[in-house]
C-alpha positions in Angstrom: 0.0 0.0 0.0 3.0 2.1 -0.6 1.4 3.8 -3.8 -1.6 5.7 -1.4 -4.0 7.3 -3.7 -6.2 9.2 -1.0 -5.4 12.8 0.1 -6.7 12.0 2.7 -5.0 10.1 5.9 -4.9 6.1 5.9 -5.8 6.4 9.2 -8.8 8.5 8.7 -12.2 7.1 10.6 -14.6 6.4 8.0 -18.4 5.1 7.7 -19.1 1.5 6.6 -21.1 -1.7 8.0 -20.7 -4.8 10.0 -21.6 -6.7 6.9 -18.8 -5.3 4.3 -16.3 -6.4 7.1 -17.5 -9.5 9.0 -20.3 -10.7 6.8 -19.2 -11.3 3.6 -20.4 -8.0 2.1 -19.3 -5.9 -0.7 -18.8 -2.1 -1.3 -21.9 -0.9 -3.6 -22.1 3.1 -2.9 -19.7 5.3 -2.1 -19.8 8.6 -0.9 -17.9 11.9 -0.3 -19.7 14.4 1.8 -19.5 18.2 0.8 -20.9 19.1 4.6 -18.0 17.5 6.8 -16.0 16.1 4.4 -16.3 12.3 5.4 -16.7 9.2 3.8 -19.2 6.7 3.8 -18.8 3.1 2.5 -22.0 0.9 1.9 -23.7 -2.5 0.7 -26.0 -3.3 -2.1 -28.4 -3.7 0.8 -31.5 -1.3 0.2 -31.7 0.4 3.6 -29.0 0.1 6.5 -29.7 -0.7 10.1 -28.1 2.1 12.2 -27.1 -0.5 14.5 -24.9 -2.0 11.6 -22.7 1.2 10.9 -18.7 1.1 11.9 -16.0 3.2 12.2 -13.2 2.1 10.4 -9.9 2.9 8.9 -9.9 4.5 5.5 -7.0 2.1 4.8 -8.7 -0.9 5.9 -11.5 -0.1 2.9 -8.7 -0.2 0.3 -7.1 -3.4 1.5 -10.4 -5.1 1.9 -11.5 -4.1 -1.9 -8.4 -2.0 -3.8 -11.6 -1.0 -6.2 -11.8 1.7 -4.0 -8.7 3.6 -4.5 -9.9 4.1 -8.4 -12.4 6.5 -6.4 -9.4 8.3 -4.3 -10.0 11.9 -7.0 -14.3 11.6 -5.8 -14.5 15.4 -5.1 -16.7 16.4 -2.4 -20.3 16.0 -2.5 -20.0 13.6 -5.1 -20.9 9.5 -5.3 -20.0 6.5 -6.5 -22.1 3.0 -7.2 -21.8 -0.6 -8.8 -24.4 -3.1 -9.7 -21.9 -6.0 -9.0 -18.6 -6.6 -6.7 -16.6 -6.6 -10.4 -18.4 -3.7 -12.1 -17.1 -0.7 -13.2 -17.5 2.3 -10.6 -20.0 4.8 -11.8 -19.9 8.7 -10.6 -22.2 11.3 -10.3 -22.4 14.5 -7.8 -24.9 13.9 -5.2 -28.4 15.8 -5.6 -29.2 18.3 -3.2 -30.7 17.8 -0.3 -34.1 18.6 0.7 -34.8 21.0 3.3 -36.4 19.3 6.6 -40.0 20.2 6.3 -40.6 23.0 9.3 -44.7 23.0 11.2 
């Protein structure tokens, strides 16, 4: 992992789930949040339980699928997602957000 792709940290605390990294899960969605600058590393599953979130190394990611580092240059508020483990990553900027409805 000498040739680090990521301005960010390898040691930088990331989002991703129990079941990427002890359930046999793959990386689906990536994103790159404009608001705090984090990342966020999900499933193909079509909602995630809260209770399955982690904190994890932004260098354990890239050594569990080195896919990932071809997504190192995401810029920030911008996503990334695949339909299988071995497909090609596809990009797009996120949309915007809603604003939270106010009674």
């Amino acid at each position: 992992m000498d040739d680090w792709k990521f301005k960010d940290p390898k040691n930088l605390a990331v989002i991703s789930t129990r079941r990427i990294f002890r359930g046999g899960g793959w990386i689906a969605y990536v994103s790159h949040d404009v608001e705090d600058e984090s990342w966020q590393f999900y499933g193909n599953e079509p909602e995630v339980d809260h209770d399955d979130l982690i904190l994890v190394g932004l260098i354990e990611v890239v050594e569990l699928d080195e896919s990932v580092a071809q997504l190192a240059d995401l810029p920030l508020g911008w996503h990334a997602w695949r339909d299988t483990k071995t497909s090609p990553w596809k990009r797009g900027k996120m949309p915007p957000e809603l604003p939270e409805p106010t009674n």
